[in-house]
C-alpha positions in Angstrom: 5.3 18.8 -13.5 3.7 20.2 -17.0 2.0 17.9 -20.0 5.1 18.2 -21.7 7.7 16.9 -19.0 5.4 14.2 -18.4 5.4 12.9 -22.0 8.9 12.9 -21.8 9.3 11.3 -19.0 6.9 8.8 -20.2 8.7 8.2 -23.0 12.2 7.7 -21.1 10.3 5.1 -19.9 9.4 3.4 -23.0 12.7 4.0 -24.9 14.2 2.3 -22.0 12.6 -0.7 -22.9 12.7 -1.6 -26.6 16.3 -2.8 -25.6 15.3 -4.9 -22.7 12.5 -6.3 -25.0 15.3 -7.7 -27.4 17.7 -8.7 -24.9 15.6 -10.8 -22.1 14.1 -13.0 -25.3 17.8 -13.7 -26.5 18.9 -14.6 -23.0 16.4 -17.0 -22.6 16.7 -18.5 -26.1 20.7 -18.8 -25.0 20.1 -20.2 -21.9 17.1 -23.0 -23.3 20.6 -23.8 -25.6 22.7 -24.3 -23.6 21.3 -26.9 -21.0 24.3 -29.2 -20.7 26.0 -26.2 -18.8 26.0 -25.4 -15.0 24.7 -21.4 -15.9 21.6 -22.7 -17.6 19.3 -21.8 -14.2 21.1 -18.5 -14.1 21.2 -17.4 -17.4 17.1 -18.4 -17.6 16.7 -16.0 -14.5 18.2 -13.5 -15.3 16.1 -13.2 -18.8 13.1 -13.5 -17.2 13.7 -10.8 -14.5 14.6 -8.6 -18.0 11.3 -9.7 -19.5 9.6 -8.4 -16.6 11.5 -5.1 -16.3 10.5 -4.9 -20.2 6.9 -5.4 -19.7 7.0 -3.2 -16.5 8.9 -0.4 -17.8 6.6 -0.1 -20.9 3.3 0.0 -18.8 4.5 2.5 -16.7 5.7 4.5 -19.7 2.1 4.1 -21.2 0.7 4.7 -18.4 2.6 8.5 -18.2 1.9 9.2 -21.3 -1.4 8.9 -21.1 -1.6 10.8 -17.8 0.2 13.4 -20.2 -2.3 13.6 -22.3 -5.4 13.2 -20.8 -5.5 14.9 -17.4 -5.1 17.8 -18.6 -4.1 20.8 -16.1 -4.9 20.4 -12.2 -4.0 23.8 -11.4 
């Protein structure tokens, strides 16, 4: 794989994310407001585990990137 499919694979990554980053916050927020239901425990999960896949999905597209950029050719 060349520099260039790297960065874009990289940044797959990190495009990937910005949605997860919105949506795992508003889940949680939903689910710390909405207590007096049965799907609180759920709902709270579920946000985290996107929270997580946010933050993981971001450092690995970081961490392309700068494999992108940096190593340069190992040919």
């Amino acid at each position: 794989m060349n520099n260039k499919e790297l960065l874009f694979k990289g940044l797959k990554y990190s495009i990937g994310a910005i949605p997860l980053m919105f949506l795992g916050p508003i889940l949680i927020h939903n689910a710390f407001m909405n207590k007096h239901t049965n799907w609180h425990y759920l709902v709270l999960g579920v946000g985290i585990f996107i929270c997580i896949t946010a933050v993981s999905f971001m450092f690995k597209g970081i961490k392309i990137i700068m494999k992108s950029l940096f190593d340069g050719n190992e040919n």
